[in-house]
C-alpha positions in Angstrom: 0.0 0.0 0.0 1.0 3.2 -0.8 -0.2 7.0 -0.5 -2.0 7.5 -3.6 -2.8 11.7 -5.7 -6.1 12.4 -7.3 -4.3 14.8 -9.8 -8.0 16.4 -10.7 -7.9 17.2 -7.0 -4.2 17.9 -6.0 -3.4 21.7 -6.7 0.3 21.7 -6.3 0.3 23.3 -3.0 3.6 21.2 -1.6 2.2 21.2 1.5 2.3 17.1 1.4 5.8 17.4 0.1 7.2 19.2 3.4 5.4 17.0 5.8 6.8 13.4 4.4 9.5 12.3 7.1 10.9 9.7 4.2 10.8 12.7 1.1 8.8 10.4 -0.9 6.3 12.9 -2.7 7.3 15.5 -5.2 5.3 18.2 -7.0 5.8 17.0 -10.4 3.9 19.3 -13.7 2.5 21.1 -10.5 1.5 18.0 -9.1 2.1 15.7 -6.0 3.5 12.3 -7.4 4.2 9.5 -4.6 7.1 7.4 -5.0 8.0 3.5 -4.0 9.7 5.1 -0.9 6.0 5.8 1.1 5.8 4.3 4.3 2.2 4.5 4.8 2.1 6.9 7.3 -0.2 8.8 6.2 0.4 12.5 7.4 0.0 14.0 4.2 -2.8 12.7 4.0 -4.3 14.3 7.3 -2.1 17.9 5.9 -3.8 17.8 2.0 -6.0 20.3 2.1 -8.3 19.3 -0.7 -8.0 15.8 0.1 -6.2 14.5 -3.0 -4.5 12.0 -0.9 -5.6 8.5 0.0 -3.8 5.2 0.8 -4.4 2.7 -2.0 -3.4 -1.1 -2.3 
Protein backbone atom coordinates (compact mmCIF):
# COMPACT_ATOMS: atom_id res chain seq x y z
CA UNK A 1 0.00 0.00 0.00
CA UNK A 2 1.04 3.18 -0.78
CA UNK A 3 -0.24 6.95 -0.47
CA UNK A 4 -1.97 7.48 -3.62
CA UNK A 5 -2.84 11.68 -5.66
CA UNK A 6 -6.09 12.42 -7.33
CA UNK A 7 -4.25 14.84 -9.84
CA UNK A 8 -8.03 16.36 -10.72
CA UNK A 9 -7.86 17.18 -6.98
CA UNK A 10 -4.21 17.88 -6.03
CA UNK A 11 -3.44 21.66 -6.75
CA UNK A 12 0.35 21.68 -6.29
CA UNK A 13 0.29 23.26 -3.02
CA UNK A 14 3.59 21.20 -1.58
CA UNK A 15 2.19 21.16 1.48
CA UNK A 16 2.35 17.09 1.41
CA UNK A 17 5.83 17.44 0.07
CA UNK A 18 7.15 19.16 3.44
CA UNK A 19 5.41 16.99 5.78
CA UNK A 20 6.81 13.45 4.38
CA UNK A 21 9.49 12.27 7.09
CA UNK A 22 10.90 9.75 4.18
CA UNK A 23 10.76 12.70 1.12
CA UNK A 24 8.79 10.43 -0.93
CA UNK A 25 6.27 12.87 -2.68
CA UNK A 26 7.31 15.55 -5.21
CA UNK A 27 5.35 18.18 -6.99
CA UNK A 28 5.77 17.05 -10.43
CA UNK A 29 3.91 19.35 -13.69
CA UNK A 30 2.46 21.11 -10.50
CA UNK A 31 1.54 18.01 -9.07
CA UNK A 32 2.09 15.66 -6.04
CA UNK A 33 3.47 12.30 -7.37
CA UNK A 34 4.17 9.54 -4.63
CA UNK A 35 7.07 7.41 -5.04
CA UNK A 36 7.97 3.49 -3.96
CA UNK A 37 9.67 5.13 -0.85
CA UNK A 38 5.99 5.81 1.14
CA UNK A 39 5.80 4.30 4.27
CA UNK A 40 2.18 4.50 4.78
CA UNK A 41 2.10 6.87 7.32
CA UNK A 42 -0.21 8.80 6.17
CA UNK A 43 0.36 12.55 7.41
CA UNK A 44 0.01 14.05 4.21
CA UNK A 45 -2.78 12.69 4.00
CA UNK A 46 -4.26 14.31 7.30
CA UNK A 47 -2.10 17.91 5.90
CA UNK A 48 -3.75 17.85 2.01
CA UNK A 49 -6.01 20.33 2.08
CA UNK A 50 -8.31 19.28 -0.71
CA UNK A 51 -7.99 15.80 0.13
CA UNK A 52 -6.21 14.55 -2.99
CA UNK A 53 -4.51 11.99 -0.92
CA UNK A 54 -5.58 8.47 -0.02
CA UNK A 55 -3.75 5.18 0.78
CA UNK A 56 -4.42 2.66 -1.95
CA UNK A 57 -3.37 -1.08 -2.30
Amino acid sequence: MKAAVDQEKCMGCGLCVDICPVEAIQIVDEKAVVDDSCIECGACIDECPTEAITLQD
